[in-house]
C-alpha positions, 0 to 999 in steps of 0.5 A, a space after each residue: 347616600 354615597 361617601 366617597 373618601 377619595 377625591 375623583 381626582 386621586 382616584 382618576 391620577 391613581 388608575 391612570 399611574 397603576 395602568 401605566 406601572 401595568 403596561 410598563 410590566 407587560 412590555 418588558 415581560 413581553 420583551 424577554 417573553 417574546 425573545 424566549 418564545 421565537 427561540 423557543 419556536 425556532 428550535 421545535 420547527 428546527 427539531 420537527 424538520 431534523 427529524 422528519 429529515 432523519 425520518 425520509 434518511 432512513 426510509 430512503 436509505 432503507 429502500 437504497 439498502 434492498 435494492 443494493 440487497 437484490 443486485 447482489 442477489 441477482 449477481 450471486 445467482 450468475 456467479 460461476 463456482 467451478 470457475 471460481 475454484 479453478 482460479 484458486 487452484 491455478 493460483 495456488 498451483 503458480 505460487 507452488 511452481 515460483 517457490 520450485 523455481 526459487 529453489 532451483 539452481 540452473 548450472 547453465 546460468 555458470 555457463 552465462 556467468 562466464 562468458 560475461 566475464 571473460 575478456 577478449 584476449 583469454 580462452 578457456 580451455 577447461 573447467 570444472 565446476 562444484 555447484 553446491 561448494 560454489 568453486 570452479 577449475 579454470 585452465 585456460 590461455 591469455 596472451 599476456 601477464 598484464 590480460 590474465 591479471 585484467 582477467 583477474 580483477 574483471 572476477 575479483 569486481 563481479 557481486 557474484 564472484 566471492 574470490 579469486 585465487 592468484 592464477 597458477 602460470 607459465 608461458 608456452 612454446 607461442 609465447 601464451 600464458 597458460 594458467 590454472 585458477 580457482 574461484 569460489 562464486 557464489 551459488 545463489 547466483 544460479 538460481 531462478 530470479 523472476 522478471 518483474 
């Protein structure tokens, strides 16, 4: 005999609303589980192609490395030393010959100076000069007071001119000034200046 407390129809209402709480669990479960899921996958494909990239990376530049290491060795092989040193040494030997010419005072550069600043109506007719007190003698003639005091100022203007004395003068027997003066120029003026 069989004794069924529960009547079909509770039973058969109860089954079909526990399905559906089921169901209901399962879908929203499977909702979230489903999002986590395709992250989940897209960050390990990401990750496995990364480092496959990372991977084929270094292999191809492992291979880029040997090859740049066999150029050099190849170029190496065709390097000429000797030349090499000879380079070096004429370069060392050019700066040495640069610092001598930076050093050296050319007097014939006295001689350029001064024909620069002599002025069209005035002759030189002696000088004398001290290269390494920078001073210089000057005798000479001007045809009047007003070109030897232009004579004056054209020195007293130039950078490589330190001063001028006032000129010592007096007028000759053919109405000429003759004057002494004295200038102090200054001597690195003289020395060697390299073209750029």
């Amino acid at each position: 005999m069989d004794i069924k407390l529960i009547p079909k129809e509770y039973k058969k209402d109860q089954d079909i609303s526990s399905q559906g709480f089921k169901s209901n669990i399962w879908l929203s479960f499977g909702a979230k589980s489903g999002l986590w899921l395709v992250l989940t996958l897209g960050l390990l494909v990401f990750s496995l192609a990364a480092g496959g990239g990372l991977f084929i990376y270094r292999d191809y530049s492992g291979k880029q490395k040997d090859a740049l290491q066999k150029e050099i060795d190849v170029l190496n092989k065709q390097r000429d030393y000797d030349l090499e040193k000879g380079v070096k040494d004429f370069d060392q030997a050019i700066k040495n010959i640069n610092k001598y010419l930076a050093a050296h005072i050319y007097p014939t550069k006295l001689f350029k100076m001064m024909d620069d600043l002599t002025l069209e109506k005035v002759q030189f007719t002696s000088f004398s000069a001290d290269i390494e007190q920078g001073q210089l003698s000057l005798s000479g003639i001007a045809s009047s007071y007003d070109d030897l005091a232009r004579q004056v100022k054209v020195f007293e203007s130039d950078k490589r001119i330190i001063s001028a004395d006032p000129p010592d003068s007096q007028l000759n027997s053919r109405g000429q000034i003759q004057f002494n003066i004295k200038i102090k120029f200054n001597p690195e003026s003289l020395r060697y200046q390299p073209s750029n």
